[in-house]
C-alpha positions as CSV (number, residue, x, y, z in Angstrom):
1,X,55.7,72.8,105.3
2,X,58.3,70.2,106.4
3,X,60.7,71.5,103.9
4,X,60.2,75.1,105.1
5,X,60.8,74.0,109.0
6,X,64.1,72.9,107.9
7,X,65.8,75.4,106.7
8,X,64.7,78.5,109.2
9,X,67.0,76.2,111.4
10,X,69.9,75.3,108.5
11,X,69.8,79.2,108.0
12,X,69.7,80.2,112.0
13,X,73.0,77.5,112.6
14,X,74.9,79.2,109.1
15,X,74.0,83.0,110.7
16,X,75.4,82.1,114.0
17,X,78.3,79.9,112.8
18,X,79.4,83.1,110.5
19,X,79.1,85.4,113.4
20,X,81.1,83.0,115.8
21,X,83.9,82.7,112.9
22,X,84.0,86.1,112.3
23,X,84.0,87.4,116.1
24,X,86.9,84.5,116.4
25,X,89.0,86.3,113.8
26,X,88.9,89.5,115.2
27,X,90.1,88.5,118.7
28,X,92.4,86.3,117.2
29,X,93.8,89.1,114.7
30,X,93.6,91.6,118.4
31,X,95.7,89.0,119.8
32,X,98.5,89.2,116.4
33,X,98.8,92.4,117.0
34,X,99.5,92.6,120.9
35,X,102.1,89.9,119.9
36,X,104.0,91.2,117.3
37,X,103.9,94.9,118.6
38,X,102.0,96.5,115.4
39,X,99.9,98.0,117.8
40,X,102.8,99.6,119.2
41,X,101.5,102.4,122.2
42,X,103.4,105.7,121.1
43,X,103.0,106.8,124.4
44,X,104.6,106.0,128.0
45,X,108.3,105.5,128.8
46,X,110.1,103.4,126.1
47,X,111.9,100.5,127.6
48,X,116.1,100.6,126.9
49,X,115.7,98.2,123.8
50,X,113.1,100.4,122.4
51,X,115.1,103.2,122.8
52,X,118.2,102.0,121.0
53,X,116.2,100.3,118.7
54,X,114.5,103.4,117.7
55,X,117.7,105.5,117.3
56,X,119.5,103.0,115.0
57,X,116.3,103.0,113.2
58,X,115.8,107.1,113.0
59,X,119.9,106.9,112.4
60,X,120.0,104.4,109.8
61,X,117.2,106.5,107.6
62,X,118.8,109.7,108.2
63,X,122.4,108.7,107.1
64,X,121.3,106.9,104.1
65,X,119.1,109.6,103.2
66,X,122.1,112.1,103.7
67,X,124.5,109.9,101.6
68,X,121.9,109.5,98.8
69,X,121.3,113.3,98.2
70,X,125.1,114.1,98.5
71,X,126.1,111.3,95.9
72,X,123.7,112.3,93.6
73,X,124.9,114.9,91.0
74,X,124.7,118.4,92.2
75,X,124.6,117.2,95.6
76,X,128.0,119.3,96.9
77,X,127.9,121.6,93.8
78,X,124.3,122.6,94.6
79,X,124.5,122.8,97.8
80,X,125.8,126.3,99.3
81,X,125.6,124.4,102.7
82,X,128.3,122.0,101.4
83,X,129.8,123.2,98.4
84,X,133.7,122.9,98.3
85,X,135.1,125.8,97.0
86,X,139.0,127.0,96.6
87,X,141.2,126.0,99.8
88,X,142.0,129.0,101.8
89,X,145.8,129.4,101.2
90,X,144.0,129.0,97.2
91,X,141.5,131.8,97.4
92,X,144.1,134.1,96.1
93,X,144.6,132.1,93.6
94,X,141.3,131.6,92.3
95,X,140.7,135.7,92.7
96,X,143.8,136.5,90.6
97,X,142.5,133.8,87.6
98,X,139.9,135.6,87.7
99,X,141.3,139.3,87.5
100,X,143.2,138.2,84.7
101,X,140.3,136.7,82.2
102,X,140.5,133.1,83.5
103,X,137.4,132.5,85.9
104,X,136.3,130.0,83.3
105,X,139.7,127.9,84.7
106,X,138.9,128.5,88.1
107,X,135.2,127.9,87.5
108,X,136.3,124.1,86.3
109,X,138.8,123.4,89.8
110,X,135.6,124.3,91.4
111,X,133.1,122.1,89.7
112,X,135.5,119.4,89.6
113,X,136.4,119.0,93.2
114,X,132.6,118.8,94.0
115,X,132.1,116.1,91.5
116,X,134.8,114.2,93.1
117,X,133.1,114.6,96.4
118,X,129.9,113.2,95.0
119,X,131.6,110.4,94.0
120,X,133.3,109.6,97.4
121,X,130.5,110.2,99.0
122,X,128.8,106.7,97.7
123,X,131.2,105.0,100.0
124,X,129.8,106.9,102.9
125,X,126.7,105.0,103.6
126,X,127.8,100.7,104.4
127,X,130.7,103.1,107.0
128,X,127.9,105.1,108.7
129,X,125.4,101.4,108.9
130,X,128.1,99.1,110.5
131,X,128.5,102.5,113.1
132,X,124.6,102.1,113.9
133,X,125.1,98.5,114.2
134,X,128.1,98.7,116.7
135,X,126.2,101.0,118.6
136,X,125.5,100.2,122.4
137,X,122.3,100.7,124.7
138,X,124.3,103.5,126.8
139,X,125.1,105.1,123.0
140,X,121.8,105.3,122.1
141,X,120.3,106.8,125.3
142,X,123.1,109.5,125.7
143,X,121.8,110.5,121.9
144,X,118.5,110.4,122.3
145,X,118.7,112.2,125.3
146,X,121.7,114.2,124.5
147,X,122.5,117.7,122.7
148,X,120.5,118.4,119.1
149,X,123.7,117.2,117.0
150,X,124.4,114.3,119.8
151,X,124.2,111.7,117.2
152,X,126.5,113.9,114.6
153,X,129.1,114.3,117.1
154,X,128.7,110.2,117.9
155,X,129.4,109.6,114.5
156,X,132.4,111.7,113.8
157,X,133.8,110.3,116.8
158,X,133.3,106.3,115.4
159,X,133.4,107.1,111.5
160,X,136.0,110.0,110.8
161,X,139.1,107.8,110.0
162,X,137.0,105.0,108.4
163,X,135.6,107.8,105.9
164,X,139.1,109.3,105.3
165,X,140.5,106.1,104.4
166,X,138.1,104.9,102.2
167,X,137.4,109.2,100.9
168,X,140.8,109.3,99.6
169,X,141.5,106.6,97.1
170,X,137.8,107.2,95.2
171,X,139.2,111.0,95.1
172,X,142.4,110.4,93.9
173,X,140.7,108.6,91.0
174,X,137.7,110.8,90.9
175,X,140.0,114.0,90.3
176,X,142.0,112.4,87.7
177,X,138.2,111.4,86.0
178,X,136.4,114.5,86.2
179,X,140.1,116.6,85.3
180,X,140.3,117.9,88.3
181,X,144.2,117.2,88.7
182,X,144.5,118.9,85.4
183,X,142.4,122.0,86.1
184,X,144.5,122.4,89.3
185,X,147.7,121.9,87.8
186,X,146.5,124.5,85.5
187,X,145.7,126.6,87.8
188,X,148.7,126.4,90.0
189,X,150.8,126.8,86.9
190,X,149.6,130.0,85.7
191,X,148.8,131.1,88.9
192,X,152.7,130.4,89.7
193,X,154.3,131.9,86.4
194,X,152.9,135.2,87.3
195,X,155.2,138.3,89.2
196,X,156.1,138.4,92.6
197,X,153.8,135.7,94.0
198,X,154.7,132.8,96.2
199,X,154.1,129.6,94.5
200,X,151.3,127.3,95.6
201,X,151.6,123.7,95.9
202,X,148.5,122.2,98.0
203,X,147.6,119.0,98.6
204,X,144.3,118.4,96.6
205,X,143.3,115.4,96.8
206,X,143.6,115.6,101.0
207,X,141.6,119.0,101.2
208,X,138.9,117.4,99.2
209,X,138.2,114.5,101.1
210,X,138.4,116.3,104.6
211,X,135.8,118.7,102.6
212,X,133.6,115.6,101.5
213,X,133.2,114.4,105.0
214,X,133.0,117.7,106.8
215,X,129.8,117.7,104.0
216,X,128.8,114.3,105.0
217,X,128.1,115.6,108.7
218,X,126.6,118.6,107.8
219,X,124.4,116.7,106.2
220,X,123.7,114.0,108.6
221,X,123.4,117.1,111.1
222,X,120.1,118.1,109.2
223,X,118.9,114.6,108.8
224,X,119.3,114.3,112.6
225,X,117.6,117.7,113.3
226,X,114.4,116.8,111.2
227,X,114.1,113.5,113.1
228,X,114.0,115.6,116.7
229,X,112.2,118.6,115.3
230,X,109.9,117.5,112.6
231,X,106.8,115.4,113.9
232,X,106.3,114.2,110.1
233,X,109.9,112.6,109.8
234,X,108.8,110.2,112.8
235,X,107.2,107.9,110.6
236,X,106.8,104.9,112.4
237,X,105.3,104.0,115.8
238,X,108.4,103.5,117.4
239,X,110.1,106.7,116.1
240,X,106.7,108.4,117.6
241,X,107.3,106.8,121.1
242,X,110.5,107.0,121.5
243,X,111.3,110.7,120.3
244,X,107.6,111.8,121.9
245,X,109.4,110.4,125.1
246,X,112.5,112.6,124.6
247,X,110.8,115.6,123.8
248,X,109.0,115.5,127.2
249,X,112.8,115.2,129.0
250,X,114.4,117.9,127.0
């Protein structure tokens, strides 16, 4: 009977003790989470850090995302939005290839100038993350805050000449690569040898790059859209908050 006395007591200190413990690490895990922000409120007004904080986050996804699908093959060629196609003062060109059985020529300029661009386009994405990185508190606001392409237009502003310069050597090589030069001189050539037409003599490797990056924004347009219109794409807490908050300014 002694024996038995004992341990309803031993058992009664082990049941409380385990409850204590376990109540302990709740509050104390409550407490984490206050701390660190991992219970971040998605509602309310977001304070001027979150805000630029959230932006350069939502930014920083979109561009990379934007750069990954356009450096990926088929990402100009496949893309209607983006494809480059023959320069305007070239058009005729291309259309009189054509006329005269050589649209498989014509067809190889085109496929070749949007490989290039997919190649260029790889240097696209470190340009567009030191932008986000150099961005102010008064930047971030005026985008979240700002038109639907606010962040687009930001980055054309900050990243056009950056692109260009580093665009243009990768294309250079890139068209030489893929035989885009050749193709082109091709072109030109037999465009050139026939009656009464003015010869052509375009800078290539100049129009492809401006293509690449006017691409680039388009792209980083519809990135930007889907973060401001697309509940899903908000895929973190602060993305929530801070884009729930502009949503209820607009």
């Amino acid at each position: 009977m002694k024996r038995i006395k004992l341990v309803y007591p031993t058992l009664l200190a082990c049941f409380l003790l385990t409850n204590f413990s376990a109540q302990a690490q709740f509050k104390i895990g409550d407490i984490f989470k206050k701390a660190t922000g991992s219970g971040t409120n998605t509602s309310g007004k977001p304070s001027t850090l979150e805000i630029a904080s959230g932006i350069k986050q939502a930014l920083e996804i979109g561009t990379s995302r934007g750069a990954d699908l356009l450096s990926a093959k088929d990402g100009f060629m496949g893309n209607l939005a983006v494809k480059i196609l023959f320069p305007p003062e070239a058009q005729k060109v291309e259309k009189t290839l054509r006329t005269v059985g050589m649209g498989k020529l014509a067809d190889n300029v085109i496929l070749s100038l949007n490989r290039a661009a997919e190649d260029a386009a790889k240097e696209a994405k470190p340009i567009f993350i030191s932008a986000i990185k150099q961005m102010t508190i008064t930047d971030a606001t005026n985008i979240l805050l700002g038109s639907q392409d606010a962040a687009t237009n930001y980055f054309k502003r900050v990243t056009t000449a950056q692109l260009m310069e580093k665009f243009k050597p990768v294309i250079n090589t890139s068209l030489a690569k893929v035989g885009a030069t050749k193709y082109w001189g091709d072109a030109t050539t037999q465009y050139n040898k026939l009656p009464l037409v003015k010869p052509l003599n375009s800078d290539l490797s100049d129009y492809v790059a401006q293509k690449a990056i006017e691409g680039m924004f388009i792209q980083v347009a519809q990135e930007e859209l889907k973060i401001r219109d697309n509940l899903g794409a908000r895929s973190t807490s602060l993305l929530q908050k801070v884009f729930g908050y502009a949503d209820k300014n607009k």
